[in-house]
PyMOL commands that place a pseudoatom at each C-alpha (Angstrom):
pseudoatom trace, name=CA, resn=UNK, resi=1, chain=A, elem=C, hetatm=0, pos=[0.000, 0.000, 0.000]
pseudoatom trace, name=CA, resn=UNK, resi=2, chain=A, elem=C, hetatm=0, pos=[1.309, 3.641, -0.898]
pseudoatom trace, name=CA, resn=UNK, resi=3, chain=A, elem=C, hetatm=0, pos=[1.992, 5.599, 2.055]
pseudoatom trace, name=CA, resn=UNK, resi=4, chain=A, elem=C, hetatm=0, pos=[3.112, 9.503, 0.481]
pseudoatom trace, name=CA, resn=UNK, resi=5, chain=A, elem=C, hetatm=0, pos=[5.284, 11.740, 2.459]
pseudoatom trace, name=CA, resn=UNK, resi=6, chain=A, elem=C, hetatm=0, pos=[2.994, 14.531, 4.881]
pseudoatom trace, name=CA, resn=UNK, resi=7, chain=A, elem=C, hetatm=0, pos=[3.972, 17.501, 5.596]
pseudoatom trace, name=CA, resn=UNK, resi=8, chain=A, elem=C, hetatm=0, pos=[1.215, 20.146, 6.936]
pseudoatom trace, name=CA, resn=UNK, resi=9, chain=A, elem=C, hetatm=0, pos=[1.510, 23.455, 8.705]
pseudoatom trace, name=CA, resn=UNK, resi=10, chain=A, elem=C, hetatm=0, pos=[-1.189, 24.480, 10.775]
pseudoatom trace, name=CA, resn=UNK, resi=11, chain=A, elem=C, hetatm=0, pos=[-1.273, 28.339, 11.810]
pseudoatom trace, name=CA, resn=UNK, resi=12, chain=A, elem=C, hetatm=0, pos=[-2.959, 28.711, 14.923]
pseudoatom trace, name=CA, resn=UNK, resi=13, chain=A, elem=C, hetatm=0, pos=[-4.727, 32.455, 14.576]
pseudoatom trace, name=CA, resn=UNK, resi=14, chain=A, elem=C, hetatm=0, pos=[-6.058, 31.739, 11.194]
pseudoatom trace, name=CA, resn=UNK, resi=15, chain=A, elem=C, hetatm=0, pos=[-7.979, 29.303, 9.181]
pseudoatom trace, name=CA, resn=UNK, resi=16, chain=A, elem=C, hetatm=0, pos=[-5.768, 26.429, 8.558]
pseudoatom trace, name=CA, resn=UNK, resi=17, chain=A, elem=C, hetatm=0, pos=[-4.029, 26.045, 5.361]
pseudoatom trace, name=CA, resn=UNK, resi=18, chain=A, elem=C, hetatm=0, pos=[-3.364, 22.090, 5.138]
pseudoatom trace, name=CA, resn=UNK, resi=19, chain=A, elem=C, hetatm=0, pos=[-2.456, 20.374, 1.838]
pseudoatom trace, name=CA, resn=UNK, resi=20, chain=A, elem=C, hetatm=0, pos=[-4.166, 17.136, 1.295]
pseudoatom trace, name=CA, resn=UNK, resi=21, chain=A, elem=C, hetatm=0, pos=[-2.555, 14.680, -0.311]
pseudoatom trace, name=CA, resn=UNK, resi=22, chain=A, elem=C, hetatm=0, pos=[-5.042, 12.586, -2.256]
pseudoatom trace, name=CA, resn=UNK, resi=23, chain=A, elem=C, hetatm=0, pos=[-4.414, 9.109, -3.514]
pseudoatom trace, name=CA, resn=UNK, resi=24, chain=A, elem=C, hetatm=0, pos=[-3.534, 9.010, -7.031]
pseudoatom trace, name=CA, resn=UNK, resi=25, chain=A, elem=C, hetatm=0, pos=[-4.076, 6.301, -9.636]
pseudoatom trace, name=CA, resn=UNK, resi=26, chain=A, elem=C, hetatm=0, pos=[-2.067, 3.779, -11.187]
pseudoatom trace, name=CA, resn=UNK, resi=27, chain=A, elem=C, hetatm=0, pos=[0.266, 4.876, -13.230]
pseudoatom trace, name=CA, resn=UNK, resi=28, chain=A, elem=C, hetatm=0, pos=[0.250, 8.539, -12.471]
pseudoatom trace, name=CA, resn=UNK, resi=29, chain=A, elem=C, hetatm=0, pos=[2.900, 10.003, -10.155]
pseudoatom trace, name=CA, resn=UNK, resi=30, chain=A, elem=C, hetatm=0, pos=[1.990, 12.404, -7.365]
pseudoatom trace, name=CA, resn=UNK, resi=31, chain=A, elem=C, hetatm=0, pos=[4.319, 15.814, -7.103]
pseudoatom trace, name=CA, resn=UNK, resi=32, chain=A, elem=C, hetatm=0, pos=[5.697, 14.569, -4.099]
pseudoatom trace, name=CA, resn=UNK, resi=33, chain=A, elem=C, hetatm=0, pos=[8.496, 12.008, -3.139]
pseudoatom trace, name=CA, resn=UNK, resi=34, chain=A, elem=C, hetatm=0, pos=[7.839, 8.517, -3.328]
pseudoatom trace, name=CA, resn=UNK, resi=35, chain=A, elem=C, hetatm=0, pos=[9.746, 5.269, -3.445]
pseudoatom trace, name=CA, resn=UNK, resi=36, chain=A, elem=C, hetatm=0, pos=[8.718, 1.921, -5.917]
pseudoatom trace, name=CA, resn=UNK, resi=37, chain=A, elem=C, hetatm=0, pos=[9.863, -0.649, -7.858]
pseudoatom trace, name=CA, resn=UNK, resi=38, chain=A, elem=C, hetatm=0, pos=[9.489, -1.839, -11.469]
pseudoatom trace, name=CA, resn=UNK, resi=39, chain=A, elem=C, hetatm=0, pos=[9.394, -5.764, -12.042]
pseudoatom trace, name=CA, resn=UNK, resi=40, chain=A, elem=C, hetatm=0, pos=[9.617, -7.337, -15.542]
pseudoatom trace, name=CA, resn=UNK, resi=41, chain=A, elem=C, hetatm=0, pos=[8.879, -10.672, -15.801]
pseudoatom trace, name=CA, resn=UNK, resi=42, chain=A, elem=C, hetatm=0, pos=[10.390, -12.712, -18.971]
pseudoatom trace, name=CA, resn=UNK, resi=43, chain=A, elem=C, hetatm=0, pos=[11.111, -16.140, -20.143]
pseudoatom trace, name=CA, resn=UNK, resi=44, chain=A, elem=C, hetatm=0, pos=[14.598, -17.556, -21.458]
pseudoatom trace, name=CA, resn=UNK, resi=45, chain=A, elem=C, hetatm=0, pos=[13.641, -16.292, -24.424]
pseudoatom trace, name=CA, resn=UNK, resi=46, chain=A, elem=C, hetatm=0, pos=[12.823, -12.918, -23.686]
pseudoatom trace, name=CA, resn=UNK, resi=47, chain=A, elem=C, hetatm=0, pos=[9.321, -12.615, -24.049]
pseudoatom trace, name=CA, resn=UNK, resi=48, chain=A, elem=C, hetatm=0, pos=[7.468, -10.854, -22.034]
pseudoatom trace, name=CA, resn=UNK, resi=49, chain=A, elem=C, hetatm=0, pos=[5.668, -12.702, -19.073]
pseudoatom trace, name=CA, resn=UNK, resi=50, chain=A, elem=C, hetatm=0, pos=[4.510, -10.061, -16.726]
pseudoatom trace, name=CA, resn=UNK, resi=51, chain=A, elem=C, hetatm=0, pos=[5.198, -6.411, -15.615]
pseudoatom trace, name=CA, resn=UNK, resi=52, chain=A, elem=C, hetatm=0, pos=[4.020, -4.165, -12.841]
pseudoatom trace, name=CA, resn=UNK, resi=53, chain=A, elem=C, hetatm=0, pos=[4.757, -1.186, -10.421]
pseudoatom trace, name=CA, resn=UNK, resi=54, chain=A, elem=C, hetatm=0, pos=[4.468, -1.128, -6.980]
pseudoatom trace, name=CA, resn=UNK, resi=55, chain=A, elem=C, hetatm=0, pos=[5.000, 1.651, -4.231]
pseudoatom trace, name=CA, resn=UNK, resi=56, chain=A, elem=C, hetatm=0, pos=[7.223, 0.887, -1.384]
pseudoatom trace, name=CA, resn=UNK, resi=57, chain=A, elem=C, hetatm=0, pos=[6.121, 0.491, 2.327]
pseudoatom trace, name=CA, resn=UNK, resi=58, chain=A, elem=C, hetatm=0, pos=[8.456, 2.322, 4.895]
pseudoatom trace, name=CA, resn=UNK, resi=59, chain=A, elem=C, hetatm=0, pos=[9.493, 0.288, 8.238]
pseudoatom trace, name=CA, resn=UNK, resi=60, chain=A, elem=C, hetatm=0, pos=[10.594, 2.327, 11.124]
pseudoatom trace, name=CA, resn=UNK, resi=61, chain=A, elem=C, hetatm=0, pos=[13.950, 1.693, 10.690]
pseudoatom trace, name=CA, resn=UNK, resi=62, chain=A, elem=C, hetatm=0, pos=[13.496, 3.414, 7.513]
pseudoatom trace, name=CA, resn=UNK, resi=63, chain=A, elem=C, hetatm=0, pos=[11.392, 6.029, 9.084]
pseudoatom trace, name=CA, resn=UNK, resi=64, chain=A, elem=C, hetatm=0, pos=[13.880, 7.297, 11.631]
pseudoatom trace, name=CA, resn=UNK, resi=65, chain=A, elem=C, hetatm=0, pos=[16.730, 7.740, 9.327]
pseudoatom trace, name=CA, resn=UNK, resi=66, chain=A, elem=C, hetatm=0, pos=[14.598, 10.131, 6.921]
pseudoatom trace, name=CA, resn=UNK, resi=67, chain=A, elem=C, hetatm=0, pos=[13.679, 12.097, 9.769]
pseudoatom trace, name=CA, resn=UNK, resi=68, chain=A, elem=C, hetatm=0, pos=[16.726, 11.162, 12.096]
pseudoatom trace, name=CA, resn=UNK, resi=69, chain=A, elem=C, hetatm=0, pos=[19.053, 12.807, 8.933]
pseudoatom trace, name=CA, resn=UNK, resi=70, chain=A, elem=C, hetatm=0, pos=[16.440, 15.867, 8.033]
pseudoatom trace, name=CA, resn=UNK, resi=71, chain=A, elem=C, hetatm=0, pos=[15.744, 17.407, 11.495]
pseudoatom trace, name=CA, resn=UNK, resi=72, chain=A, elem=C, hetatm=0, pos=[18.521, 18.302, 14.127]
pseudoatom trace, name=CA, resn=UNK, resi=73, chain=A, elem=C, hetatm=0, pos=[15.887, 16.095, 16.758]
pseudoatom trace, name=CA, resn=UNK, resi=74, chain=A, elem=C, hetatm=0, pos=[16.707, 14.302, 20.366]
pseudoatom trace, name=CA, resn=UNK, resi=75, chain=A, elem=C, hetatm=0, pos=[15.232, 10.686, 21.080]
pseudoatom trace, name=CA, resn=UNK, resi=76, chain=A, elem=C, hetatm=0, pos=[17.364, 9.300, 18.312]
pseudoatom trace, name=CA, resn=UNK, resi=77, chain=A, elem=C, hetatm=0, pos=[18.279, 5.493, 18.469]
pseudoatom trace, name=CA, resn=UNK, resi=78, chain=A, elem=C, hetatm=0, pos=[21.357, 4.533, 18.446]
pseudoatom trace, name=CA, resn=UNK, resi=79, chain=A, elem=C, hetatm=0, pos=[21.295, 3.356, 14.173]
pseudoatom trace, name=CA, resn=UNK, resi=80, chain=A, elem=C, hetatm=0, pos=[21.458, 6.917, 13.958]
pseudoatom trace, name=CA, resn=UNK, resi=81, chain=A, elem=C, hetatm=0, pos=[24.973, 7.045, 15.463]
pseudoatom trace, name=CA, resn=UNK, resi=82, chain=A, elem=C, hetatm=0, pos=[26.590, 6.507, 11.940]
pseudoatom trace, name=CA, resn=UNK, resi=83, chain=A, elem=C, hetatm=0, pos=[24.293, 9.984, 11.060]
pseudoatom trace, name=CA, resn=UNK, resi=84, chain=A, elem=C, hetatm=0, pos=[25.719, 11.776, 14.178]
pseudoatom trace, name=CA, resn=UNK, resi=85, chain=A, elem=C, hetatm=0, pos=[29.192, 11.118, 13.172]
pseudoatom trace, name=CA, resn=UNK, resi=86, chain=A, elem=C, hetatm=0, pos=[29.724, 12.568, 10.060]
pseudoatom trace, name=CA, resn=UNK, resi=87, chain=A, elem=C, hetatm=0, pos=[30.065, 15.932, 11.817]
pseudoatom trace, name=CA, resn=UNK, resi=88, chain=A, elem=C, hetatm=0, pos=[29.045, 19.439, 12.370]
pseudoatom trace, name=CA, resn=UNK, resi=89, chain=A, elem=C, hetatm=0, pos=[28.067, 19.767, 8.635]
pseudoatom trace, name=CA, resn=UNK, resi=90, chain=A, elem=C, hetatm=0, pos=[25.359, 17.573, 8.879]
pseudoatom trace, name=CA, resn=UNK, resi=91, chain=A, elem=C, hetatm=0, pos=[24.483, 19.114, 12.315]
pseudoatom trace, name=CA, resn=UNK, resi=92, chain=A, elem=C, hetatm=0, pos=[24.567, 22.764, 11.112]
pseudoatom trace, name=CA, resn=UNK, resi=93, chain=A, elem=C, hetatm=0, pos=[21.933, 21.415, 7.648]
pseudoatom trace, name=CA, resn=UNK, resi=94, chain=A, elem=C, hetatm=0, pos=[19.548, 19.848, 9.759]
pseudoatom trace, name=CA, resn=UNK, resi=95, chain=A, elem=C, hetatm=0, pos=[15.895, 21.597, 10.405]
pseudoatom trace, name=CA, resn=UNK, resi=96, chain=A, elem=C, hetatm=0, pos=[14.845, 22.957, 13.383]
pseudoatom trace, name=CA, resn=UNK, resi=97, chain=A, elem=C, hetatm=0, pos=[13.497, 26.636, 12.433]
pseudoatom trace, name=CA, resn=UNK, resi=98, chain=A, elem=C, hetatm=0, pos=[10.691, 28.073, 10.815]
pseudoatom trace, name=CA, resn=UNK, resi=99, chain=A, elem=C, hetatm=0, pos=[10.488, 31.228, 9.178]
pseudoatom trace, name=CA, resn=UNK, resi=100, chain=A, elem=C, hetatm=0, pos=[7.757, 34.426, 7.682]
pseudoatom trace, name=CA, resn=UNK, resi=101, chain=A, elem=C, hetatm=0, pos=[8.184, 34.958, 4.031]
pseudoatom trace, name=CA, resn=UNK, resi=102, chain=A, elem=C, hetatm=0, pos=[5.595, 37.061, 2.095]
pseudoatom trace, name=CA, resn=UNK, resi=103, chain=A, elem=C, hetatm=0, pos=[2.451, 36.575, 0.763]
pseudoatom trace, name=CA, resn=UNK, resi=104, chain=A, elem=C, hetatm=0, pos=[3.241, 36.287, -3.376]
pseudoatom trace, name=CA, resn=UNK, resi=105, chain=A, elem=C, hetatm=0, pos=[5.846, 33.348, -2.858]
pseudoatom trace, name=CA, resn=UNK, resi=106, chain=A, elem=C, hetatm=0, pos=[5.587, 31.432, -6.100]
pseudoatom trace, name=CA, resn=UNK, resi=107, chain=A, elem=C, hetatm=0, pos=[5.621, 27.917, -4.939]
pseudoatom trace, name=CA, resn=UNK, resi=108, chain=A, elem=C, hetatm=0, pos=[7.018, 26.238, -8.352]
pseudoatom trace, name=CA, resn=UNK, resi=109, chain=A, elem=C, hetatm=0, pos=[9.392, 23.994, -8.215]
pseudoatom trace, name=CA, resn=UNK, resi=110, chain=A, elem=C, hetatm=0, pos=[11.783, 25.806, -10.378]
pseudoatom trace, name=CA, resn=UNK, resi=111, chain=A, elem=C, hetatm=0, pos=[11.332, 29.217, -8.724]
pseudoatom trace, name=CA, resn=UNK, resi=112, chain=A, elem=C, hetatm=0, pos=[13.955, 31.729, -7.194]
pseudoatom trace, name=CA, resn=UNK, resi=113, chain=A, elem=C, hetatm=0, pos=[14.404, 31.219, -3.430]
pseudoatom trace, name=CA, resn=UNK, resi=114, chain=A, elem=C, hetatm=0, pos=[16.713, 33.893, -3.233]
pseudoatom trace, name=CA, resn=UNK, resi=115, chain=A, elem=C, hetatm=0, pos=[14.689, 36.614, -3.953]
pseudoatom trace, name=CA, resn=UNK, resi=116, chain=A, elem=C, hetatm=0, pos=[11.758, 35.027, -1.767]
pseudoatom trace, name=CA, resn=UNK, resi=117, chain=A, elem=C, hetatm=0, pos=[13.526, 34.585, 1.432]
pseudoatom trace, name=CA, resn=UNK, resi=118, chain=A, elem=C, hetatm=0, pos=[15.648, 37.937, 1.397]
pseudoatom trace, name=CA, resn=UNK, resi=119, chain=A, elem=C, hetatm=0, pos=[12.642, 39.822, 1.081]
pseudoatom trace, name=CA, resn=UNK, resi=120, chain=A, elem=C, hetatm=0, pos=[11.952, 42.515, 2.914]
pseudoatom trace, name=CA, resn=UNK, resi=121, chain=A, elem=C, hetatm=0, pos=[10.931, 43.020, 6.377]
pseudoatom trace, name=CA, resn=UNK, resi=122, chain=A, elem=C, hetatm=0, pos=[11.584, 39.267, 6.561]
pseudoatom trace, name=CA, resn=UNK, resi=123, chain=A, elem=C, hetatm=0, pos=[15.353, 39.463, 6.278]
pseudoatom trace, name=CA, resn=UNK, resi=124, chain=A, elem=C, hetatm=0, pos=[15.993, 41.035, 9.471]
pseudoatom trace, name=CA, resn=UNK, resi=125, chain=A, elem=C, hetatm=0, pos=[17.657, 38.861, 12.424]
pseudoatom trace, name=CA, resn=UNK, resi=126, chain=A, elem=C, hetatm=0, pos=[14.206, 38.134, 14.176]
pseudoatom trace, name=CA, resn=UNK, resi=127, chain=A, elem=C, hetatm=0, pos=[12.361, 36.389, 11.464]
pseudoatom trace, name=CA, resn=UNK, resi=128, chain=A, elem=C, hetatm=0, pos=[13.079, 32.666, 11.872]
pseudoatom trace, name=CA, resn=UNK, resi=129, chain=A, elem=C, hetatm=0, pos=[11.969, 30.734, 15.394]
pseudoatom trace, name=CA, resn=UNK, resi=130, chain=A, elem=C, hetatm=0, pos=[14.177, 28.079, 16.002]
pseudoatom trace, name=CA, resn=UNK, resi=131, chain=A, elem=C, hetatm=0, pos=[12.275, 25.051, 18.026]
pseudoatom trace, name=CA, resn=UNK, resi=132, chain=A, elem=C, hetatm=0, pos=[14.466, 24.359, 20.789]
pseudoatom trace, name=CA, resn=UNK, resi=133, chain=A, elem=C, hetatm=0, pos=[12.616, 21.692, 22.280]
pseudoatom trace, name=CA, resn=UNK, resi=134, chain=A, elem=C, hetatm=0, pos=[12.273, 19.982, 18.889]
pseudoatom trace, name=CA, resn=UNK, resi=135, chain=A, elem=C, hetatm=0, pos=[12.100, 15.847, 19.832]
pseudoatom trace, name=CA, resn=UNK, resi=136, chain=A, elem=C, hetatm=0, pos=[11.149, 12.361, 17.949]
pseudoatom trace, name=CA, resn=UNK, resi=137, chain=A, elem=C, hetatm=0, pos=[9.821, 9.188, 19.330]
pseudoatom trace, name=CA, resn=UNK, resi=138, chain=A, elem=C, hetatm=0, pos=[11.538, 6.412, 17.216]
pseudoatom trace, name=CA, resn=UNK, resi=139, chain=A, elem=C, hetatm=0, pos=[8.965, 4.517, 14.824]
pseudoatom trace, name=CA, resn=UNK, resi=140, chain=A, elem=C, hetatm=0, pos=[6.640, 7.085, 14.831]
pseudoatom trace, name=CA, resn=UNK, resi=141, chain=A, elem=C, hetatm=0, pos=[7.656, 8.755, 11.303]
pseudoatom trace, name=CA, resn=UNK, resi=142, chain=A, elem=C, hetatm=0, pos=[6.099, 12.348, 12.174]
pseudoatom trace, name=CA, resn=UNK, resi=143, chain=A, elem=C, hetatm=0, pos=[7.765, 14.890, 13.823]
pseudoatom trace, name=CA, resn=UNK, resi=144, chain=A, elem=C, hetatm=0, pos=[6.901, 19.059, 14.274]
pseudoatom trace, name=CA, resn=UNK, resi=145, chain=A, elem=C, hetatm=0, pos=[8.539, 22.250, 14.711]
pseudoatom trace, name=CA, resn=UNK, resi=146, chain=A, elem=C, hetatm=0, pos=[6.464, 25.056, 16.508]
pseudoatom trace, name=CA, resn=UNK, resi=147, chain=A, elem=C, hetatm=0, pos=[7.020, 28.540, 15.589]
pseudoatom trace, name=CA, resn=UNK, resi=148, chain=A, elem=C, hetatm=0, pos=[5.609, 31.736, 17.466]
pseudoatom trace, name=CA, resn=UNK, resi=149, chain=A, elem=C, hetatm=0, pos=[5.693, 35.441, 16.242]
pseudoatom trace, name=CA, resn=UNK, resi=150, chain=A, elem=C, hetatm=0, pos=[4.660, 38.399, 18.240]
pseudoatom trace, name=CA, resn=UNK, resi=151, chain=A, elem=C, hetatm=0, pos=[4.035, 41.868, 16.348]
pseudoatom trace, name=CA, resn=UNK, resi=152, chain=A, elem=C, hetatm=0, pos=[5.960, 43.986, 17.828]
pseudoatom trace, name=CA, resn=UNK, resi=153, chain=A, elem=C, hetatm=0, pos=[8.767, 41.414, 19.262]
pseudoatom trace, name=CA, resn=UNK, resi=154, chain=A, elem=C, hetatm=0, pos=[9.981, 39.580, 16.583]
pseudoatom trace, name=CA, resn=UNK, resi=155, chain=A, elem=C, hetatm=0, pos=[7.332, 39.981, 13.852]
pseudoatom trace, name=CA, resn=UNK, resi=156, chain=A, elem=C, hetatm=0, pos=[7.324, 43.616, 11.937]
pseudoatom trace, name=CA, resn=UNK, resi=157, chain=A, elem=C, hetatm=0, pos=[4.243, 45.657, 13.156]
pseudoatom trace, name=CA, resn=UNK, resi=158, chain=A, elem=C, hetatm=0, pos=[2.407, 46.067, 9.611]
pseudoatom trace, name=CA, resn=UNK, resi=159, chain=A, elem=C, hetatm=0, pos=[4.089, 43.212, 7.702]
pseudoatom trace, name=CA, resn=UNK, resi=160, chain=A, elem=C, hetatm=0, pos=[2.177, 41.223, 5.976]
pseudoatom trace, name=CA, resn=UNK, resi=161, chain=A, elem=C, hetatm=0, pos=[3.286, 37.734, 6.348]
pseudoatom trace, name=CA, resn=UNK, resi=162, chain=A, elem=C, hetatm=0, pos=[1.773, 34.616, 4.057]
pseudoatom trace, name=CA, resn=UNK, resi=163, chain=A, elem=C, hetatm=0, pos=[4.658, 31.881, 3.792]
pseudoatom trace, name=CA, resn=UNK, resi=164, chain=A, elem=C, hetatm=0, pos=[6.563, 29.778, 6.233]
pseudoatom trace, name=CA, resn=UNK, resi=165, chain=A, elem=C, hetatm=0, pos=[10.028, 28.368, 5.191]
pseudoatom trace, name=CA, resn=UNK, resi=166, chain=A, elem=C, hetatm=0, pos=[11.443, 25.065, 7.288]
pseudoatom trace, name=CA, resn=UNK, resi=167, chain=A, elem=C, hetatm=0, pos=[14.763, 26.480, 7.508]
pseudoatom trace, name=CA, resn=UNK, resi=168, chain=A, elem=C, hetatm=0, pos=[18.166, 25.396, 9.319]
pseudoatom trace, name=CA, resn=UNK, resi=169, chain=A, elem=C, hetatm=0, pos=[19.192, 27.353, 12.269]
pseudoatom trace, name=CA, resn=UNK, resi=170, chain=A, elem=C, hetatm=0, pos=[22.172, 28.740, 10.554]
pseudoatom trace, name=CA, resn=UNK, resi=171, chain=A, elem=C, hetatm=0, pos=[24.375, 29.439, 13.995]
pseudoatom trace, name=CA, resn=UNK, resi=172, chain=A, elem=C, hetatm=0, pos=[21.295, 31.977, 15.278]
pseudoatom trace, name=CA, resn=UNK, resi=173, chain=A, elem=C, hetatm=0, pos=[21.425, 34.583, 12.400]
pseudoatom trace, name=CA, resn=UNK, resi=174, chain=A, elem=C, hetatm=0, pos=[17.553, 34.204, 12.880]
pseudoatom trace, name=CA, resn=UNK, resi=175, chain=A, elem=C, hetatm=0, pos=[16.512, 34.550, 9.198]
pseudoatom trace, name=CA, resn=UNK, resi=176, chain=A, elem=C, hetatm=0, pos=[16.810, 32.311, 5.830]
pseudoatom trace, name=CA, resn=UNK, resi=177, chain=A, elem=C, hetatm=0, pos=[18.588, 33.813, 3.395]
pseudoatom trace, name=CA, resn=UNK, resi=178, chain=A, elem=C, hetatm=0, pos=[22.233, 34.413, 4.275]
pseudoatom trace, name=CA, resn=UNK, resi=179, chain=A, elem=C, hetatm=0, pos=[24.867, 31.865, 3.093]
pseudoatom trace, name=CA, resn=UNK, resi=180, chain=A, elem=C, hetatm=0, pos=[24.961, 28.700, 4.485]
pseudoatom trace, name=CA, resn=UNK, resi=181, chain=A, elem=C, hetatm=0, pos=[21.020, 28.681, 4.625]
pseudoatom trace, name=CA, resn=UNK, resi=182, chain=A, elem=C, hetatm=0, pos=[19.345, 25.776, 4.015]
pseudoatom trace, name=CA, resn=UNK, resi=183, chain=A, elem=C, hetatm=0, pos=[15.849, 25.457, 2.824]
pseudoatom trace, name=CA, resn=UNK, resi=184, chain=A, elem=C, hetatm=0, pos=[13.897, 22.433, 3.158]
pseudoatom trace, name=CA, resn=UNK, resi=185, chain=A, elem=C, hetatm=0, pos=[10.249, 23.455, 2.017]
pseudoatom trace, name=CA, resn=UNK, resi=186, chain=A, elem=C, hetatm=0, pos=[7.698, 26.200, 2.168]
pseudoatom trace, name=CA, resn=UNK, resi=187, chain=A, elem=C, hetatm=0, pos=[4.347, 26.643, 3.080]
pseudoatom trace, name=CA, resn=UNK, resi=188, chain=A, elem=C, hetatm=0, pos=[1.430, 29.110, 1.817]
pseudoatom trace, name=CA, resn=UNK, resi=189, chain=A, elem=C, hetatm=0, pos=[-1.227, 30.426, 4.330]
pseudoatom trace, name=CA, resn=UNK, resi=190, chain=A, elem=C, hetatm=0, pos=[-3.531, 32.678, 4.431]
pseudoatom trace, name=CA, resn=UNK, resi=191, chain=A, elem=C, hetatm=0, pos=[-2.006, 36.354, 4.466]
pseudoatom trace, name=CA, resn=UNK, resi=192, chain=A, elem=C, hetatm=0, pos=[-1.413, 37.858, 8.219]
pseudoatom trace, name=CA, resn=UNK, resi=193, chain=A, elem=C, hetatm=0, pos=[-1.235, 41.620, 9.141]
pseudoatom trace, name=CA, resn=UNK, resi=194, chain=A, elem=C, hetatm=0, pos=[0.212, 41.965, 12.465]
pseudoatom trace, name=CA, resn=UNK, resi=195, chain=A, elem=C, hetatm=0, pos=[-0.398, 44.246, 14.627]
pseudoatom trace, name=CA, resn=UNK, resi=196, chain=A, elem=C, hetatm=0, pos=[1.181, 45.326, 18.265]
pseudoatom trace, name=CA, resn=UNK, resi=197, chain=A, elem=C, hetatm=0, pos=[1.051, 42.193, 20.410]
pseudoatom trace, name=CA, resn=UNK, resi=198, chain=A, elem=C, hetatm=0, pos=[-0.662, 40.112, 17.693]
pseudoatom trace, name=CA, resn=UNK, resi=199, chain=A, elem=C, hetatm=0, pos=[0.209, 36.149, 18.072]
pseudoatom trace, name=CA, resn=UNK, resi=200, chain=A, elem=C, hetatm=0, pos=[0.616, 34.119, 15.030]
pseudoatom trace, name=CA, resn=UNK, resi=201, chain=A, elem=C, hetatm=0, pos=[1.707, 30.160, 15.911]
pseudoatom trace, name=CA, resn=UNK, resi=202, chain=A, elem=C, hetatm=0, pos=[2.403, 27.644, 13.647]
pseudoatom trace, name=CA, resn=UNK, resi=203, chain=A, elem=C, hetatm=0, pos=[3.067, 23.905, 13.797]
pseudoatom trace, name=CA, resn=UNK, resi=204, chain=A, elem=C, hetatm=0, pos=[4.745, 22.005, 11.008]
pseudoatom trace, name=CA, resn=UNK, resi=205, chain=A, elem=C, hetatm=0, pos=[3.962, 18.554, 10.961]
pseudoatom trace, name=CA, resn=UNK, resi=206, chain=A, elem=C, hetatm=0, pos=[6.581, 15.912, 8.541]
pseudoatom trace, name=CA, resn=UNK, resi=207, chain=A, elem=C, hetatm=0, pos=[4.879, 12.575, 8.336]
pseudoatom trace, name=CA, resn=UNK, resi=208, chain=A, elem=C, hetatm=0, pos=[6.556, 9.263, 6.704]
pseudoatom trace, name=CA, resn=UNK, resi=209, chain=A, elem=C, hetatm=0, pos=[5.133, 6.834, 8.760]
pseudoatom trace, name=CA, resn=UNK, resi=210, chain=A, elem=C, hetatm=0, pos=[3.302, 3.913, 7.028]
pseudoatom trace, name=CA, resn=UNK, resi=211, chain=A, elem=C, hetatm=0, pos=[0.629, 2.452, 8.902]
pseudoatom trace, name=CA, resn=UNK, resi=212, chain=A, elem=C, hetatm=0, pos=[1.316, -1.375, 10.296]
pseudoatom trace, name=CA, resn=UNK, resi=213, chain=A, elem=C, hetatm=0, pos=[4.752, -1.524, 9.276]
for i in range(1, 213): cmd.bond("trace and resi %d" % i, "trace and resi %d" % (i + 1))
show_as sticks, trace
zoom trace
């Protein structure tokens, strides 16, 4: 059974804007990662006996080295070890931070990121939330990174904010578009204004677990 990759991010203050992945049919790929095989069946001489596609199911094991690898998370098992060694790189790339972008991002796949998360008032040092209590249970497959903005504090009073960007922390220079960023994905929601001491809190959820497996 095909289990696709989740990801949803749930604002708090406003309607929710969650992407629903809907189960596609044979033969058609969905725009979002998957894993499967192609078997082809054929006798000694060559003739075609029988040929299909089937989507992959994910184990835990599985499970908590995709998420285990992505996010900088505690509760790791100890297969991850070979993950924690290969250094601070890896450490510095992982996920733990989301961050305000404007309202007009175009989400294609081939669009500028550049431009999107340097834009202003969303460059300045205050943008980005880094989730320090950021955890995963191993064989779950789903973990989430909470974000909180405050007009006035470290949200703009005035901007108008309708993106998130999963981000890396970046050594705490609190927004996503200086060097040595890393994006991992970005999220449209419904356009906020803030104003003094408006609260705007967001939860991403990444889901990869398969069900019975």
């Amino acid at each position: 059974m095909y289990r696709p990759i989740m990801a949803l991010a749930i604002p708090a203050c406003i309607l929710p804007a969650i992407l629903l992945l809907a189960p596609t049919s044979d033969g058609v790929a969905p725009d979002i990662p998957y894993g499967m095989a192609s078997i082809t069946h054929m006798d000694a001489e060559g003739k075609m006996l029988g040929s299909y596609s089937v989507h992959n199911r994910l184990i835990d094991e599985g499970e908590d080295w995709i998420v285990g690898g992505l996010f900088n998370a505690g509760g790791q098992s100890a297969s991850l070890t070979p993950l924690r060694a290969i250094g601070e790189y890896l450490h510095d790339k992982r996920f733990n931070s989301l961050c305000l972008g404007p309202p007009d991002f175009n989400n294609r796949e081939n669009a500028s990121m550049e431009d999107f998360v340097t834009a202003a008032p969303f460059n300045m040092r205050n943008s980005c939330v880094v989730d320090e209590n950021l955890s995963y249970t191993n064989g779950t497959g789903v973990i989430s990174i909470h974000g909180r903005w405050i007009g006035g504090q470290n949200a703009e009073i005035g901007a108008e904010a309708g993106s998130i960007t999963v981000c890396n922390e970046n050594r705490n220079t609190r927004h996503c578009g200086v060097e040595g960023s890393v994006r991992f994905a970005v999220v449209e929601i419904t356009p906020v204004t803030f104003s003094d001491g408006d609260v705007l809190d967001v939860e991403y959820v990444f889901d990869v677990s398969t069900p019975d497996s």
